[in-house]
DSSP file (Angstrom, degrees, kcal/mol; ACC not computed):
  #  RESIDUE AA STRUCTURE BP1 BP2  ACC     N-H-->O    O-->H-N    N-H-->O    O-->H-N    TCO  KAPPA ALPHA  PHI   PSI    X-CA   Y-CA   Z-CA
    1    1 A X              0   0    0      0, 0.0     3,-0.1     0, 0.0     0, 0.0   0.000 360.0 360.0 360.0  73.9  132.5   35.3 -144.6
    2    2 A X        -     0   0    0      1,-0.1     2,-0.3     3,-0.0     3,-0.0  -0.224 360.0-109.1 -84.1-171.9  133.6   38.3 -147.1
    3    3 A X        -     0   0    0      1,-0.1     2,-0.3     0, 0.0    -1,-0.1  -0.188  45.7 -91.1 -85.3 170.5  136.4   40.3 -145.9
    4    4 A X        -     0   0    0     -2,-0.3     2,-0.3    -3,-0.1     5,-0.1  -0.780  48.5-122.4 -76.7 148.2  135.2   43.7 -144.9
    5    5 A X    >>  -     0   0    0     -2,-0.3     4,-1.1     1,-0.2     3,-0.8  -0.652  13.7-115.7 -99.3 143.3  135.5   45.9 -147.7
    6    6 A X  H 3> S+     0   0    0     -2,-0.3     4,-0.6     1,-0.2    -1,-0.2   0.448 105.9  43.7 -46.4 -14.5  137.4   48.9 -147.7
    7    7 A X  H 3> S+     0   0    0      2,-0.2     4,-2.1     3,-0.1    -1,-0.2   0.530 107.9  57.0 -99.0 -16.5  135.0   51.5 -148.1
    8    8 A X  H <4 S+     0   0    0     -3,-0.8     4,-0.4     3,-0.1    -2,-0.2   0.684 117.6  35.7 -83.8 -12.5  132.6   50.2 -145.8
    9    9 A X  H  < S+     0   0    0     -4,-1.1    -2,-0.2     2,-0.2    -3,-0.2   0.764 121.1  46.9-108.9 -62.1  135.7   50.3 -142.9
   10   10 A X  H  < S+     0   0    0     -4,-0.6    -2,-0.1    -5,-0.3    -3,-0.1   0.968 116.7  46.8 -48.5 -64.5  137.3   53.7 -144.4
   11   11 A X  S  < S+     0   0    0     -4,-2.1     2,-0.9     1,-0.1    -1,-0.2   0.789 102.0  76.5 -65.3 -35.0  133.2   55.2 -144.5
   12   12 A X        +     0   0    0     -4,-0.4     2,-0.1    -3,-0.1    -1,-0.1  -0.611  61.1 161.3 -96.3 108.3  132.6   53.8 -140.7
   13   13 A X        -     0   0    0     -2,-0.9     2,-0.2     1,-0.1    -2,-0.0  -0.460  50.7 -67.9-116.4-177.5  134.2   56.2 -138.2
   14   14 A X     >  -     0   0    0      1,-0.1     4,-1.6    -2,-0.1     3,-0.5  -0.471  38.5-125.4 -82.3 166.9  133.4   56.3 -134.5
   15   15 A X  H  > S+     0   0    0      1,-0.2     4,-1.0     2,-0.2    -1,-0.1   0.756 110.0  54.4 -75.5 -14.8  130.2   57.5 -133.7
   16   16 A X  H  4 S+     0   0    0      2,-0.2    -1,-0.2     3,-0.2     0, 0.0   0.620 114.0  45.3-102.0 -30.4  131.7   60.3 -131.3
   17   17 A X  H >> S+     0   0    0     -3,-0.5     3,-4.0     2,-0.1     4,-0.5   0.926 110.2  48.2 -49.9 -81.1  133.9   61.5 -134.2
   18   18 A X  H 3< S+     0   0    0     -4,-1.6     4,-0.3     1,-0.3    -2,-0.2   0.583 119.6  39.2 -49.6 -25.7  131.4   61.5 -136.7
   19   19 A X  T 3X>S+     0   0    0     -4,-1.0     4,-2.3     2,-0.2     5,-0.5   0.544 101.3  84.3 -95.3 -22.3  128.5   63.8 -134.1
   20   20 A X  H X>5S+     0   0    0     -3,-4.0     4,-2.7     1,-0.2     3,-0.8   0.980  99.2  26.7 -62.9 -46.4  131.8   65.7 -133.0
   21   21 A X  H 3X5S+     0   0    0     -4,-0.5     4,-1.6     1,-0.3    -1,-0.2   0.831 124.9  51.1 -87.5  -0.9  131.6   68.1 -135.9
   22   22 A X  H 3>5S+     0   0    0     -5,-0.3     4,-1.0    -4,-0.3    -1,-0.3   0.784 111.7  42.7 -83.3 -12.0  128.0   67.9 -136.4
   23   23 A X  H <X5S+     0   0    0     -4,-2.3     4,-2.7    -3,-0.8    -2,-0.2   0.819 109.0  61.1-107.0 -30.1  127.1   68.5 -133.1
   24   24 A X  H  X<S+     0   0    0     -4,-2.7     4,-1.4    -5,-0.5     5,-0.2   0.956 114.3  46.4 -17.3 -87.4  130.1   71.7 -133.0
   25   25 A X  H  X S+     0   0    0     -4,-1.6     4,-5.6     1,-0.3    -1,-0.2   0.702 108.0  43.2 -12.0 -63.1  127.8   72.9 -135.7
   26   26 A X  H  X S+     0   0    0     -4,-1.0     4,-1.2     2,-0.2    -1,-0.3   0.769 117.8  55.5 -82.9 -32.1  124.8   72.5 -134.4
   27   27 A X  H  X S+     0   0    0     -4,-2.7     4,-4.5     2,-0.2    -2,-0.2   0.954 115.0  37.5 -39.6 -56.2  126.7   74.0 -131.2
   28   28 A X  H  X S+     0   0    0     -4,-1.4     4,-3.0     1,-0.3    -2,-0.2   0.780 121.1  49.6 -87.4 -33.5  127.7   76.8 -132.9
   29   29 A X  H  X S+     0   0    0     -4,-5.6     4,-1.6     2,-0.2    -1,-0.3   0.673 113.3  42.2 -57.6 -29.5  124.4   76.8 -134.7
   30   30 A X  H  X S+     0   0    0     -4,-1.2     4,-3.7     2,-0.3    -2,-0.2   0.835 116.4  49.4-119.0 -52.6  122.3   76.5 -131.9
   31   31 A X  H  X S+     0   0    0     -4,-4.5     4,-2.0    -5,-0.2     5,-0.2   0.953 106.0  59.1 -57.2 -39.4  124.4   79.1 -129.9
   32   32 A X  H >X S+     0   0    0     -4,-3.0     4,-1.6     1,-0.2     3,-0.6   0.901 108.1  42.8 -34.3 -68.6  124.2   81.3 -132.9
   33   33 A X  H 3X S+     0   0    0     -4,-1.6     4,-2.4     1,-0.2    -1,-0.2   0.776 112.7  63.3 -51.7 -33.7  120.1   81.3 -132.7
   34   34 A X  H 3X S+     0   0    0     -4,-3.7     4,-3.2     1,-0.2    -1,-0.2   0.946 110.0  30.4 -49.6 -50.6  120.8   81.7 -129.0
   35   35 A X  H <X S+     0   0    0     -4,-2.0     4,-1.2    -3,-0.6    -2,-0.2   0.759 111.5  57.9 -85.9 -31.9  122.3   84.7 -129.2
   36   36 A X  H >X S+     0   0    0     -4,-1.6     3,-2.2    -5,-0.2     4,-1.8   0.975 115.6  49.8 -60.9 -66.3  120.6   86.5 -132.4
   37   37 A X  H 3X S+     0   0    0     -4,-2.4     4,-3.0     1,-0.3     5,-0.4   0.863 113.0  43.7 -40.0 -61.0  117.0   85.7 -129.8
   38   38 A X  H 3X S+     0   0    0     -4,-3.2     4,-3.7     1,-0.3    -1,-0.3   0.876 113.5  50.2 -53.4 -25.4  118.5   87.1 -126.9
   39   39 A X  H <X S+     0   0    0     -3,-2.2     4,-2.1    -4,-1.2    -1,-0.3   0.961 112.0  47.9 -77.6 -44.3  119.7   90.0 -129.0
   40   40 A X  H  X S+     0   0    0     -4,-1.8     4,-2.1     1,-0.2     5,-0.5   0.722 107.4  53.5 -68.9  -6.3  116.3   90.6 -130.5
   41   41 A X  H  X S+     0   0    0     -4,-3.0     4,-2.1    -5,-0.5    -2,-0.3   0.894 111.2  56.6 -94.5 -33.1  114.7   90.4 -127.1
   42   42 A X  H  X S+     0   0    0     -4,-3.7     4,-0.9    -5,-0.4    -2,-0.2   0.706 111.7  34.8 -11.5 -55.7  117.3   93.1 -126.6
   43   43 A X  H >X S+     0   0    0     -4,-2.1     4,-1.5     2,-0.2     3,-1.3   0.983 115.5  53.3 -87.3 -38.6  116.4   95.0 -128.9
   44   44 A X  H 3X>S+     0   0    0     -4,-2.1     4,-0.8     1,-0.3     5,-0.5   0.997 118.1  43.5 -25.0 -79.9  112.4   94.3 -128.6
   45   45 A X  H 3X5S+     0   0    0     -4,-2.1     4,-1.8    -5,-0.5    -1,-0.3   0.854 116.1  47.5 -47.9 -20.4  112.9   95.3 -124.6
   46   46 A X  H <X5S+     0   0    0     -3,-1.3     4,-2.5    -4,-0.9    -1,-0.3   0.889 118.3  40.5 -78.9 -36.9  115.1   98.2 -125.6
   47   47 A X  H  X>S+     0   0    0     -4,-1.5     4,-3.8    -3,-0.3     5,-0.7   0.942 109.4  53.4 -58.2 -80.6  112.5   99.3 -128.2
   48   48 A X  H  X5S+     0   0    0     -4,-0.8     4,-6.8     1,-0.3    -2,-0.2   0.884 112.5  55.9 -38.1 -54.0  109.4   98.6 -126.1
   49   49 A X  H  X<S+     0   0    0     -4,-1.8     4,-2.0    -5,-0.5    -1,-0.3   0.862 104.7  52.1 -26.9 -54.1  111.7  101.2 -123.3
   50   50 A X  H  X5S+     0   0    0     -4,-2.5     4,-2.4     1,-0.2    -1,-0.3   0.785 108.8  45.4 -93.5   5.7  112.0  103.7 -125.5
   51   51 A X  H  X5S+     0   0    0     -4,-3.8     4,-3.9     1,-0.2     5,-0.3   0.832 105.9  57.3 -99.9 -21.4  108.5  103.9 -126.4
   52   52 A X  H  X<S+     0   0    0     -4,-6.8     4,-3.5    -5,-0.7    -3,-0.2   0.946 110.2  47.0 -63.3 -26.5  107.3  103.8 -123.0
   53   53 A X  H  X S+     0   0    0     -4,-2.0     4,-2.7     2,-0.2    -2,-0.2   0.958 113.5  53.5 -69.8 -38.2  109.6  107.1 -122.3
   54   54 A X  H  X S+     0   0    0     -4,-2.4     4,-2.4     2,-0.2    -1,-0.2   0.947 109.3  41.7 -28.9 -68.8  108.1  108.2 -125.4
   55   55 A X  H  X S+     0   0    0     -4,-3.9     4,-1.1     1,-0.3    -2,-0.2   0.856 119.7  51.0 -79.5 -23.9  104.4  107.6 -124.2
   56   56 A X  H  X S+     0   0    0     -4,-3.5     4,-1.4    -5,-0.3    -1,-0.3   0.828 100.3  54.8 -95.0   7.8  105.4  109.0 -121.1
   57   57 A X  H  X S+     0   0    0     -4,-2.7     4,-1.3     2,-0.2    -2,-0.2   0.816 114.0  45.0 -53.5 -41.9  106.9  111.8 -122.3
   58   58 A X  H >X S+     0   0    0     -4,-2.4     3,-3.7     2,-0.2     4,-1.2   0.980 111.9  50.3 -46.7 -91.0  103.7  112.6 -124.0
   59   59 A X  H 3X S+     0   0    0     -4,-1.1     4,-1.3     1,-0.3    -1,-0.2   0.589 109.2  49.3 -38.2 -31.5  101.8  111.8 -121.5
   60   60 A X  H 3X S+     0   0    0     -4,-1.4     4,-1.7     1,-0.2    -1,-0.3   0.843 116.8  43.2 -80.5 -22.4  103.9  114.1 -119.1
   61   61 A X  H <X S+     0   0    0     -3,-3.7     4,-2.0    -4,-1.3     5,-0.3   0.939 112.3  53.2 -86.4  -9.9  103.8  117.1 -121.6
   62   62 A X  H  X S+     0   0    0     -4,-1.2     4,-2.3     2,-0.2    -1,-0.2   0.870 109.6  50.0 -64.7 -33.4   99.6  116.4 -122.3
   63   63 A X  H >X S+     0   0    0     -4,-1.3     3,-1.6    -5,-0.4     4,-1.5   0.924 116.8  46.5 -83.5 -78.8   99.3  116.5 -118.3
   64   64 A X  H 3X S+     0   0    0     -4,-1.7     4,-2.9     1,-0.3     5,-0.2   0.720 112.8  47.5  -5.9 -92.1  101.6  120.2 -118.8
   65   65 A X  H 3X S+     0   0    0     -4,-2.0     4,-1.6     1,-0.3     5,-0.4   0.803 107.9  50.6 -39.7 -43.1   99.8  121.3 -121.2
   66   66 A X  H <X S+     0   0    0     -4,-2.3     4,-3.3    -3,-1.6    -1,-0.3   0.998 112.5  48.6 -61.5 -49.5   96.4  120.6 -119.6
   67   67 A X  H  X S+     0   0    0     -4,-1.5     4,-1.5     1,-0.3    -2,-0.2   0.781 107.0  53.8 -88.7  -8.2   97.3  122.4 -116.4
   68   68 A X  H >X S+     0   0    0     -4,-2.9     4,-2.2    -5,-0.4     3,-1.0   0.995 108.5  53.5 -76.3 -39.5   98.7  125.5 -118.3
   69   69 A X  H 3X S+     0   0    0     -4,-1.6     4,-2.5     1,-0.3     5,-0.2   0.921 115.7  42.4 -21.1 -64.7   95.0  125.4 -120.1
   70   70 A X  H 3X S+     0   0    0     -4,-3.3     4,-1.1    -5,-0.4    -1,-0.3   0.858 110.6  49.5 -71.5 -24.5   93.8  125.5 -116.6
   71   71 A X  H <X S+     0   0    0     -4,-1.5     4,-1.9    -3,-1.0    -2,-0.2   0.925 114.5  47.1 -39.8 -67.6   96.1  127.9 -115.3
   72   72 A X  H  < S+     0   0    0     -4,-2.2     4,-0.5     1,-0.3     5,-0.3   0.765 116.1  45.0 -66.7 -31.9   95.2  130.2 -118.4
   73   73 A X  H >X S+     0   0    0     -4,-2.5     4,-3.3    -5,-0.3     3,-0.7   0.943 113.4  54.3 -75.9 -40.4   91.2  129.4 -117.7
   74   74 A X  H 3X S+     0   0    0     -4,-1.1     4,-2.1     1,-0.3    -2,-0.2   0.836 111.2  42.4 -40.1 -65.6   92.0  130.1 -113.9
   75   75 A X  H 3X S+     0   0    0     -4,-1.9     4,-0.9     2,-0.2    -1,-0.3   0.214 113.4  53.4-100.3   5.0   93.6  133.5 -114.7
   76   76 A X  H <> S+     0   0    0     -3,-0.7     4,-4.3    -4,-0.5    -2,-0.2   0.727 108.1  49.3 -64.7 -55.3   90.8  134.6 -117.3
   77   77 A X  H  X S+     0   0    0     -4,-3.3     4,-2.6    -5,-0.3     5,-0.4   0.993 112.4  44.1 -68.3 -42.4   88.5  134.1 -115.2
   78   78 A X  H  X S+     0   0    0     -4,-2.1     4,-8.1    -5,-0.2    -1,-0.2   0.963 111.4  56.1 -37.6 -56.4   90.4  136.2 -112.2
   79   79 A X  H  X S+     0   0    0     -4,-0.9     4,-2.8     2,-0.2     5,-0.3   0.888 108.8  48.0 -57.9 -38.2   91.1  138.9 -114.8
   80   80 A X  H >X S+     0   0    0     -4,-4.3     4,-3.6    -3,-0.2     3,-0.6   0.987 115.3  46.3 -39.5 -71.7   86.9  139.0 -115.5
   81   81 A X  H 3X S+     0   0    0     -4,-2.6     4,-3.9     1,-0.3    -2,-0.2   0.854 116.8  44.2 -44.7 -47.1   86.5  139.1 -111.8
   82   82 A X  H 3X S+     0   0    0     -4,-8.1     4,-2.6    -5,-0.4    -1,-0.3   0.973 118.2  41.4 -44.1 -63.8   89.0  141.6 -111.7
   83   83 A X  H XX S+     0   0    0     -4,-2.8     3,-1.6    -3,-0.6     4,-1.2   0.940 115.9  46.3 -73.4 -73.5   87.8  143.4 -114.6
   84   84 A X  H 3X S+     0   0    0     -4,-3.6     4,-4.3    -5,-0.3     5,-0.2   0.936 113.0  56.4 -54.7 -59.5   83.8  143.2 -113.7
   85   85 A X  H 3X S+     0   0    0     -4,-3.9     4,-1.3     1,-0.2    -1,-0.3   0.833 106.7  50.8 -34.3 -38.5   85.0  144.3 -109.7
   86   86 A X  H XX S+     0   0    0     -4,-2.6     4,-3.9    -3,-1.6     3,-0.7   0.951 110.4  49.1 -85.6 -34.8   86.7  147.4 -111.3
   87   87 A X  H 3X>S+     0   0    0     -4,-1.2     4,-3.7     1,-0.2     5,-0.6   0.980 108.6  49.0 -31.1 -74.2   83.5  148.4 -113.2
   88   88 A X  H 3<5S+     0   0    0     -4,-4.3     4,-0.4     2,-0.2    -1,-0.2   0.835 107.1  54.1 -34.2 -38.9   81.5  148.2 -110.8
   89   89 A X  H XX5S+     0   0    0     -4,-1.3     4,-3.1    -3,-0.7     3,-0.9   0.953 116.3  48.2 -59.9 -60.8   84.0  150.4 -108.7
   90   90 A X  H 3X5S+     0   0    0     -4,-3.9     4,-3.2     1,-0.2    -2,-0.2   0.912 106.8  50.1 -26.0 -69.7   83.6  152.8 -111.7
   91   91 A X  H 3X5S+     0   0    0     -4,-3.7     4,-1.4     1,-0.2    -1,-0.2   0.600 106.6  49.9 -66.3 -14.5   80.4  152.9 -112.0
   92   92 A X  H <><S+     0   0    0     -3,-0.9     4,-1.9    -5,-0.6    -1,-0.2   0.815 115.1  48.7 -86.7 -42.1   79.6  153.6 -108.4
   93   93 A X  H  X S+     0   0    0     -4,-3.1     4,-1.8     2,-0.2    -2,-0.2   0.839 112.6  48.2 -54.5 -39.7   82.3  156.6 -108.6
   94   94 A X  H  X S+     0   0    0     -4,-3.2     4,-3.3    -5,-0.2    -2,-0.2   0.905 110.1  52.0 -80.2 -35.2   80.7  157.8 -111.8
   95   95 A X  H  X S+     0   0    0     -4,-1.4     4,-2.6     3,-0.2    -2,-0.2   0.998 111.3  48.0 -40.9 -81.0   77.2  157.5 -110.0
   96   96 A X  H  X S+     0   0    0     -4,-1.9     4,-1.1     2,-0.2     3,-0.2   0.828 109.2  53.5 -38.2 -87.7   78.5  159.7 -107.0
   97   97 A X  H  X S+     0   0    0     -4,-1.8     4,-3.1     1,-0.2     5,-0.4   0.835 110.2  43.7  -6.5 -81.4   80.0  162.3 -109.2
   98   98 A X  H  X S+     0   0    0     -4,-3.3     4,-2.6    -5,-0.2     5,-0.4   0.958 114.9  49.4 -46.4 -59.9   76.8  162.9 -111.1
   99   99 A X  H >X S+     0   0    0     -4,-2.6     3,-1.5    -3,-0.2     4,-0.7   0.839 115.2  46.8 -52.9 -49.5   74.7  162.8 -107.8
  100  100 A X  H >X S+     0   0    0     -4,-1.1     3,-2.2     1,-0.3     4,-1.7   0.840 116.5  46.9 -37.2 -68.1   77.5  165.4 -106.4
  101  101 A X  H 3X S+     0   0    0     -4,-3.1     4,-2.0     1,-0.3    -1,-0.3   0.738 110.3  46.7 -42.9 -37.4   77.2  167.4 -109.6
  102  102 A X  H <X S+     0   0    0     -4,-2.6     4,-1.4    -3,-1.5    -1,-0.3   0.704 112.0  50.3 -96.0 -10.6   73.6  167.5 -109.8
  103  103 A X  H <X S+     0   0    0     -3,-2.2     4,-2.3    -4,-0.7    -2,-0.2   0.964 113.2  52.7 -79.1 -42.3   73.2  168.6 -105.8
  104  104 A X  H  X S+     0   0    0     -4,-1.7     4,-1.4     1,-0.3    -2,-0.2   0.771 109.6  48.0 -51.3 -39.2   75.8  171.3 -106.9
  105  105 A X  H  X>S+     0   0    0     -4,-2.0     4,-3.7    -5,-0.2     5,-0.5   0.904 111.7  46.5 -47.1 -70.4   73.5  172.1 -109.6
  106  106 A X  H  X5S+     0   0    0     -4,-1.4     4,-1.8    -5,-0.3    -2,-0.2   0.948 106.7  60.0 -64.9 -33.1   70.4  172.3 -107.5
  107  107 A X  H  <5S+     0   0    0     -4,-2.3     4,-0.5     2,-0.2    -1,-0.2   0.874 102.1  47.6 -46.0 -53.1   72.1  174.2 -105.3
  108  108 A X  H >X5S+     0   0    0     -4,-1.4     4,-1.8    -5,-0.2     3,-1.3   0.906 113.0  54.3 -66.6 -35.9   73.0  177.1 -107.8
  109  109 A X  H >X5S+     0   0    0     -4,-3.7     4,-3.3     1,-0.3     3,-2.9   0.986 109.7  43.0 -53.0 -65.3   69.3  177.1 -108.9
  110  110 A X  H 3X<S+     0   0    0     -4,-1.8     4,-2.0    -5,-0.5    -1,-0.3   0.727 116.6  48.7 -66.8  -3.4   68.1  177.5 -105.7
  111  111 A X  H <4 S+     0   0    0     -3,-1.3    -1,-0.3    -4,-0.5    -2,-0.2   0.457 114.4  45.8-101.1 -26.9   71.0  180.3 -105.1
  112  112 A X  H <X S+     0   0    0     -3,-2.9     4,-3.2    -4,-1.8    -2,-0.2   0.683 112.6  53.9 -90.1 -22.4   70.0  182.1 -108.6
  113  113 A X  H  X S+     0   0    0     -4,-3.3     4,-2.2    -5,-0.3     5,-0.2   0.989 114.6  37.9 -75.5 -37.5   66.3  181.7 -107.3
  114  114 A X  H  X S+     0   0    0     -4,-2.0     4,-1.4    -5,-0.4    -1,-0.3   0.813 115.4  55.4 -56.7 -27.8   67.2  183.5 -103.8
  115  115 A X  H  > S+     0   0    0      1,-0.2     4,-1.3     2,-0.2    -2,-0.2   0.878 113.7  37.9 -91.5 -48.8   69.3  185.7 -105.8
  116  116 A X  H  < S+     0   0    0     -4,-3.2     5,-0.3     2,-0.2    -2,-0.2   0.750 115.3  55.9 -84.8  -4.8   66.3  186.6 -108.1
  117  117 A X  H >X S+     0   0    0     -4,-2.2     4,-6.3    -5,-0.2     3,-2.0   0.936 105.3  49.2 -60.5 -59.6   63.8  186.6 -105.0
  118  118 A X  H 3< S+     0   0    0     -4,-1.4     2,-0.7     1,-0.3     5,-0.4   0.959 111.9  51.4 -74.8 -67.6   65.9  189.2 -102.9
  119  119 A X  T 3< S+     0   0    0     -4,-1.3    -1,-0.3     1,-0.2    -2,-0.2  -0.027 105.8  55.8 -92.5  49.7   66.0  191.6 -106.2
  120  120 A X  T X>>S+     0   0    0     -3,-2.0     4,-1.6    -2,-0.7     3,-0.9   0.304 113.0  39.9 -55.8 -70.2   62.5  191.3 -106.5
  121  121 A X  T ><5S+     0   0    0     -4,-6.3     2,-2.0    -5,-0.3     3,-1.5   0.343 112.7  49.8 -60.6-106.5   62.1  192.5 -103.2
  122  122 A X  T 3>5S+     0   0    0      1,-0.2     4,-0.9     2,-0.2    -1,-0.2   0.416 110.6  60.1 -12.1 -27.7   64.8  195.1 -103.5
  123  123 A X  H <>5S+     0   0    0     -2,-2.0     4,-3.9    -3,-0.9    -1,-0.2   0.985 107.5  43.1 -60.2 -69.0   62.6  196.1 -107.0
  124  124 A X  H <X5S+     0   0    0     -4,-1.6     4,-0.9    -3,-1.5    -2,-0.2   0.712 108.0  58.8 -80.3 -23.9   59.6  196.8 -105.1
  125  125 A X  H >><S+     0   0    0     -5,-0.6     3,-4.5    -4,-0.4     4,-0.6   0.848 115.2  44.2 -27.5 -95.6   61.8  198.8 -102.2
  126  126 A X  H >X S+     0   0    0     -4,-0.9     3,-1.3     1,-0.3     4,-1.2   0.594 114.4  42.0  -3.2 -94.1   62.7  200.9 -105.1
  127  127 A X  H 3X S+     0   0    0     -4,-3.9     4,-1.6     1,-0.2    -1,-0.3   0.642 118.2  43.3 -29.3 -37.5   59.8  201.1 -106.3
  128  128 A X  H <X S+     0   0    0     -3,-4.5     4,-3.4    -4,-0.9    -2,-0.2   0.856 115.2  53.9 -70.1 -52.7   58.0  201.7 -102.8
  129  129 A X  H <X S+     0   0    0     -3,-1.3     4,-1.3    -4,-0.6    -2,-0.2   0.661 107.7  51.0 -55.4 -31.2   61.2  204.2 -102.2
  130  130 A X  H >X S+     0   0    0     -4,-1.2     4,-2.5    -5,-0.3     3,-1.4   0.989 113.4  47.1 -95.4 -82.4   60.0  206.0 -106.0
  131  131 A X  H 3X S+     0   0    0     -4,-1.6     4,-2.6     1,-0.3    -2,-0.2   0.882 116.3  42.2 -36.8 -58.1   56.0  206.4 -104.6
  132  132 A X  H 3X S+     0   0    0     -4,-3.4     4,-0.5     1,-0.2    -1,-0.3   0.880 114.1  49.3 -78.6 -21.9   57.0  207.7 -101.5
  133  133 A X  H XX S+     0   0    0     -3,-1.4     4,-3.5    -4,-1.3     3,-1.8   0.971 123.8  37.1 -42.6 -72.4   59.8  210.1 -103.1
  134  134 A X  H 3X S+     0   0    0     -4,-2.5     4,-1.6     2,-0.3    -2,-0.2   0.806 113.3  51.1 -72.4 -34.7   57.2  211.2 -105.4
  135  135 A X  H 3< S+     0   0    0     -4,-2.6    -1,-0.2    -5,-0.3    -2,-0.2   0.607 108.4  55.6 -80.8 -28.9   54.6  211.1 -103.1
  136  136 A X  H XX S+     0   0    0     -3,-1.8     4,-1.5    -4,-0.5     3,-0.9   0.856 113.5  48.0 -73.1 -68.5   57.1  213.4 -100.6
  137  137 A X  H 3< S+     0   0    0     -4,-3.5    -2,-0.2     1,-0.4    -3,-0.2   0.632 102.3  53.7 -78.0 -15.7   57.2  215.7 -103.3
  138  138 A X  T >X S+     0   0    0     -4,-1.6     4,-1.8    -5,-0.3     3,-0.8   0.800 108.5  50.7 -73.9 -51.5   54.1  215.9 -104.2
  139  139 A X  H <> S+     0   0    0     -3,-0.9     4,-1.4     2,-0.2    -2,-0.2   0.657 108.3  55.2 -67.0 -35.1   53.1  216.8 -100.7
  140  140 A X  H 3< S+     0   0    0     -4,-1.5     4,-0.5     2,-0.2    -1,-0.2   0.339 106.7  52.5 -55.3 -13.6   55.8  219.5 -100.5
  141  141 A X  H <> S+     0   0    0     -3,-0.8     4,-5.7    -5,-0.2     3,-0.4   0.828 107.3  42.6 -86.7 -59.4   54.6  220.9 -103.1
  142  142 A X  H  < S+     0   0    0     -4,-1.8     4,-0.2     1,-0.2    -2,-0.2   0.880 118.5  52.7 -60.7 -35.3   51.3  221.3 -102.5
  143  143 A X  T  < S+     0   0    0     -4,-1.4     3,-0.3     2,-0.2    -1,-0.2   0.822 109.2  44.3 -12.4 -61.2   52.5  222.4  -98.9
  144  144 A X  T >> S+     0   0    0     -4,-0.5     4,-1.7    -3,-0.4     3,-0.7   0.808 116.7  55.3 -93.5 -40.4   55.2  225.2 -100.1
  145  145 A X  T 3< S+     0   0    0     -4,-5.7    -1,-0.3     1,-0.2    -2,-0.2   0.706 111.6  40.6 -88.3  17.3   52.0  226.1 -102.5
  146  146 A X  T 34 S+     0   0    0     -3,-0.3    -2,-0.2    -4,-0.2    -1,-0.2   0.244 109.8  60.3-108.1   0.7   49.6  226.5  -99.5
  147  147 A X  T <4        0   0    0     -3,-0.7    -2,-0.2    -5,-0.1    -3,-0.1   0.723 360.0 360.0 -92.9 -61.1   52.1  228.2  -97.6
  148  148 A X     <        0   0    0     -4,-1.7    -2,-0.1    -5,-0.0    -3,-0.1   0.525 360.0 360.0 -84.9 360.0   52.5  231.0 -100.0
């Protein structure tokens, strides 16, 4: 039947005291870790956001870039078609020209050959014209000296 001792009565508080500042703590603690997670799941989701705008930013300028690629293959190839069509155009004009040229051609041959044909005949007129001139005169002669 001791007394109760003073230190064991001083040390022995109510139990609702003694958890009030520990459980503050552990309040304040426990909200503290509350609030750091959500703030890293904050930053995580903010993070993870800006790298999806990221990858689709990529992604939107890879999808660009491919269709100017195709664009550019697109308009090559027109500019071939283009380019082959106008050859051809060329080359069919340049054909027609030369044939033109070369009937124009044949045309003056055959226009210098009539042209040397007709003074071959005209030659042999002449000539024909000469004989019978000479031929004239000769006959007049012998005439005008059988006359006298």
């Amino acid at each position: 039947m001791s007394p109760p001792s003073t230190a064991t009565s001083t040390c022995q508080q109510h139990p609702s005291a003694q958890s009030a500042p520990a459980s503050r703590s552990s309040q304040l603690s426990l909200m503290k870790g509350k609030n750091t997670l959500e703030q890293m799941m904050i930053d995580l989701k903010d993070h993870l956001d800006a790298a999806s705008q990221e990858q689709k930013l990529s992604s939107g300028v890879l999808k660009n870039e491919c269709y100017n690629m195709k664009m550019q293959a697109f308009m090559h190839d027109k500019e071939i078609s283009f380019l082959e069509s106008q050859q051809i155009s060329e080359c069919a004009e340049a054909e027609d020209i030369h044939r033109h040229e070369l009937e124009v051609k044949k045309s003056k041959i055959e226009l210098w050959r009539a042209d040397a044909e007709v003074l071959d005949r005209e030659r042999e007129v002449l000539t024909l014209k000469l004989r019978l001139a000479e031929f004239t005169a000769v006959a007049q002669q012998s005439g005008s000296t059988m006359q006298a």
